[in-house]
N, C-alpha and C positions, 0 to 999 in steps of 0.2 A: 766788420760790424757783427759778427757771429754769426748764427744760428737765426736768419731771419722770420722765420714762424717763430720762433720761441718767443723774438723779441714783440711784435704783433699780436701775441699773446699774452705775453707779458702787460704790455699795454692794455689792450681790451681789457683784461682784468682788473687790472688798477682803476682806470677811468670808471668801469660796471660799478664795482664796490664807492668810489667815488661819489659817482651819481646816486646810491643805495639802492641799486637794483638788482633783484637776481638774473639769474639765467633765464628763468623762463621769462621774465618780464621784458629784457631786453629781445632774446625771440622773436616772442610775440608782436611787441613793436617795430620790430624789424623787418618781423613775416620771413623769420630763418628757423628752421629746426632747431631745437635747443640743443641737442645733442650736438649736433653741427658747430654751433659755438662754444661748448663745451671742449670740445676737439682742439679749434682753433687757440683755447684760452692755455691747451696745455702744450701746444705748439705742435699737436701732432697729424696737423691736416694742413693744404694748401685752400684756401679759398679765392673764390674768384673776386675782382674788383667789384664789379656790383655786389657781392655779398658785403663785402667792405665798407661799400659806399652805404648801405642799408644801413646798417651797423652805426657807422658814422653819423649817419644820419638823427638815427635812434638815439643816439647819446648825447646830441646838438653837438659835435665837434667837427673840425676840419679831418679831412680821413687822414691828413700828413702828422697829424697825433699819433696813429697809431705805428709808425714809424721811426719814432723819435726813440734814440740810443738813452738807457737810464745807467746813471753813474753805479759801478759796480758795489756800493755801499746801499744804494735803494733797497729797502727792504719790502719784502711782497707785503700785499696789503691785508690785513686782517680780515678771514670770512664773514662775511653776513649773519646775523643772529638766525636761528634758525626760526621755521616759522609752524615750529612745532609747539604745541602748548605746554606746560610742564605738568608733571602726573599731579591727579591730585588724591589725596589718599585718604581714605576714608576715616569721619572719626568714629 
C-alpha cells in the first residue's frame, strides 16, 4: 500500500480542496491545529484516530475515505485560490 501517511494525506487533501475548504477552515471545524493538518496533508506526521475521526468528521465522510489507495494516474488536486486580494494600483 506504500507510504501510508502519505497516502492519508494525500486524501485529506483531495477531499479539503474538494469540499473548497482551506486549512485553517477545516481546523477550525475540526478543533485540530492547523499546522497539525498541514503536517498530516504532507504525510509528515502520524496522527492519532480521534484526530482522524475529527477530521472526518469535519468533511461529512466516512474516516475509511481517507484510507482509500488512489490509482497512480490521480493527479493532486489543484490549490485553493488564494484569499489574498489582488494589488490594486493606483490611477
Amino acid at each position: 500500500m506504500g507510504n501510508l501517511r502519505r497516502v492519508v494525506g494525500w486524501n485529506l487533501r483531495r477531499i479539503r480542496v474538494r469540499c473548497g475548504l482551506s486549512i485553517e477552515a477545516l481546523a477550525g471545524n475540526a478543533e485540530v491545529d492547523a499546522s497539525h493538518v498541514a503536517r498530516i496533508e504532507r504525510g509528515t506526521t502520524n496522527s492519532s484516530v480521534d484526530v482522524l475521526g475529527r477530521l472526518s468528521d469535519a468533511l461529512g465522510i466516512n474516516p475509511l475515505e481517507l484510507f482509500r489507495q488512489q490509482s497512480p494516474e490521480t493527479k493532486p488536486p489543484k490549490p485553493l485560490r488564494s484569499g489574498r486580494r489582488p494589488k490594486i494600483v493606483p490611477r
